[in-house]
N, C-alpha and C positions, 0 to 999 in steps of 0.2 A: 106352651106355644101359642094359646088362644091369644094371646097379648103382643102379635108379632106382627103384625100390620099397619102401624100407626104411622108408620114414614111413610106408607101408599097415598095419604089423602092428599099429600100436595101433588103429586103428579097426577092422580087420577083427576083432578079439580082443573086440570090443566087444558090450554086450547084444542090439543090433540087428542083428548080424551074424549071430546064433544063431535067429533069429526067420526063419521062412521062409514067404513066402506063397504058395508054388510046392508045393500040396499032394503033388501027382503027385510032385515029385520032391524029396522031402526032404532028400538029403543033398547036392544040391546049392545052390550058393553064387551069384547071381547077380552083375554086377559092371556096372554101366553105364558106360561110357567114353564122356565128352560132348566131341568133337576142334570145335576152333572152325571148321577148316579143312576143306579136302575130301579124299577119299581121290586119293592120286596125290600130294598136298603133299608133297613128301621129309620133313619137318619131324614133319607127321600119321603118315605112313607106317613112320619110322626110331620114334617115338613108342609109337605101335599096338603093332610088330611086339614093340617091347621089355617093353611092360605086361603084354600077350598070353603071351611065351614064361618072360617072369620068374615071374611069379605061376602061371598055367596050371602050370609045372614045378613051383615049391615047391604048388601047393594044386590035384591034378587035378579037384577036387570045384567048379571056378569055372566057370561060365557065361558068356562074355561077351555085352553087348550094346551093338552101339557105332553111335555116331549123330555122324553130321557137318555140322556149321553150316554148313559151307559161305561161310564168312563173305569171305575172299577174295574173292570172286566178287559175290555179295551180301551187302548187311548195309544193310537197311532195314526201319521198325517196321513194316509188312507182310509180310516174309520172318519176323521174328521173332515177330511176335502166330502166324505159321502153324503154325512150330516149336512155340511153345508148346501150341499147339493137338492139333498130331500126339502131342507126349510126353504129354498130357496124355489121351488116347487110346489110346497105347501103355501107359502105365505104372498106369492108373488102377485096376486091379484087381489087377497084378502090379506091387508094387514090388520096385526093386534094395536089395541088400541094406547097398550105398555107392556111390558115386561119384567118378568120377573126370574134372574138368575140367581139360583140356587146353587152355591158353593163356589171356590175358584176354578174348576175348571172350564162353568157355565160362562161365567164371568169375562174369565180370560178368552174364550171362542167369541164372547158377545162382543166384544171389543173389536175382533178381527172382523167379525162380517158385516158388525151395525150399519157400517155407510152403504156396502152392497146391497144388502137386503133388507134392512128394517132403518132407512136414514131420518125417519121422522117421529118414530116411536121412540118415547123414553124409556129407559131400563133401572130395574131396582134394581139391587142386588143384596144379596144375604147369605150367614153361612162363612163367610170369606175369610179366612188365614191369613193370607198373604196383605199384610197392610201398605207396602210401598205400591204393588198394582192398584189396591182403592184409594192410595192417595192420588193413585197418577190418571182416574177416571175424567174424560171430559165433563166437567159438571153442567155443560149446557144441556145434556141429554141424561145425564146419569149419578146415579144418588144412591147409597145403602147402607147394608151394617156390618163392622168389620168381627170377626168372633174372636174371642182372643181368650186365651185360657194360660193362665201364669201360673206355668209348673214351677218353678221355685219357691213361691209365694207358699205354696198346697205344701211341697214338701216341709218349708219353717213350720210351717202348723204344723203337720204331722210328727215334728218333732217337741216342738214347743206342748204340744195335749198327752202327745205319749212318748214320753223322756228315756222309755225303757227299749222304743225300737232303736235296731243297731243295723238291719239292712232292708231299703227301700230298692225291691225291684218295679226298673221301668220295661212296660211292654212297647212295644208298634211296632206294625206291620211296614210293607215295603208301599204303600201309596202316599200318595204329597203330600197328605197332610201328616202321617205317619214319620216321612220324613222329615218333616218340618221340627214337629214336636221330637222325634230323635235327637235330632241337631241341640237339643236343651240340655242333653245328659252332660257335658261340661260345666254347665250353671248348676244341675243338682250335685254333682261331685263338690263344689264348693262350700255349701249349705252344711 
């Protein structure tokens, strides 16, 4: 994960990035990390730790402030009107200087509020499933990496290296991405 940063340097290089409304402290760089997930998610957590130590090292002048959706757990338009609520509270005098959402859930919320609340800050994005939503990002403000994992591809291996398996069971859980990846069990039936 130490190597996950490298599409930050054009935004952060950016007009807005130079802009600080952190009078007190000028020469620091605010960074808000939006985790869909909760803290203790190995996923959020192995994510965090990497954003954190990557950036923080190359740029000691960064600030983090990181907020978690918590989405796992809850993800209903009462959890999220509250979210919106809280950032919209926390950030409303002090904005971050960019953003960085973490998975699609962050993403997808980031999109809904950007113009309310954060209309001048760019947003990364990382983590992402969902590739029709990263296609359909307004690229004036927003830019990231889409994750993509091709279970079919994994299975032909799996059969091509060990010719003697005869049943590949698939797991996932009931969350989006889970069901995302569900949705593929037609393609590996094929293979």
């Amino acid at each position: 994960m130490a190597g996950c940063c490298p599409f930050l340097w054009q935004p952060l290089a950016a007009s807005s990035w130079k802009r600080n409304p952190w009078a007190a402290e000028p020469s620091k760089r605010h960074v808000l990390l939006l985790n869909s997930y909760h803290q203790g998610f190995r996923w959020t957590d192995e994510l965090t730790a990497a954003v954190t130590s990557t950036l923080g090292s190359a740029m000691p002048q960064v600030e983090f402030h990181i907020e978690y959706m918590d989405t796992k757990r809850l993800y209903t338009s009462q959890h999220l009107h509250t979210l919106r609520q809280l950032l919209a509270l926390k950030y409303s005098e002090q904005q971050p200087d960019i953003i960085l959402a973490s998975d699609d859930h962050a993403l997808t919320f980031m999109l809904e509020v950007h113009a309310e609340l954060f209309p001048k800050v760019p947003v990364v994005f990382c983590g992402v499933n969902d590739v029709t939503t990263a296609l359909a990002v307004p690229r004036k403000y927003c830019t990231g990496i889409v994750e993509r994992i091709d279970i079919k591809e994994n299975v032909e291996l799996v059969r091509m290296l060990l010719p003697r398996v005869r049943n590949i069971v698939f797991v996932s859980d009931g969350s989006s991405t889970g069901l995302v990846y569900g949705s593929c069990r037609a393609d590996i039936r094929q293979c």
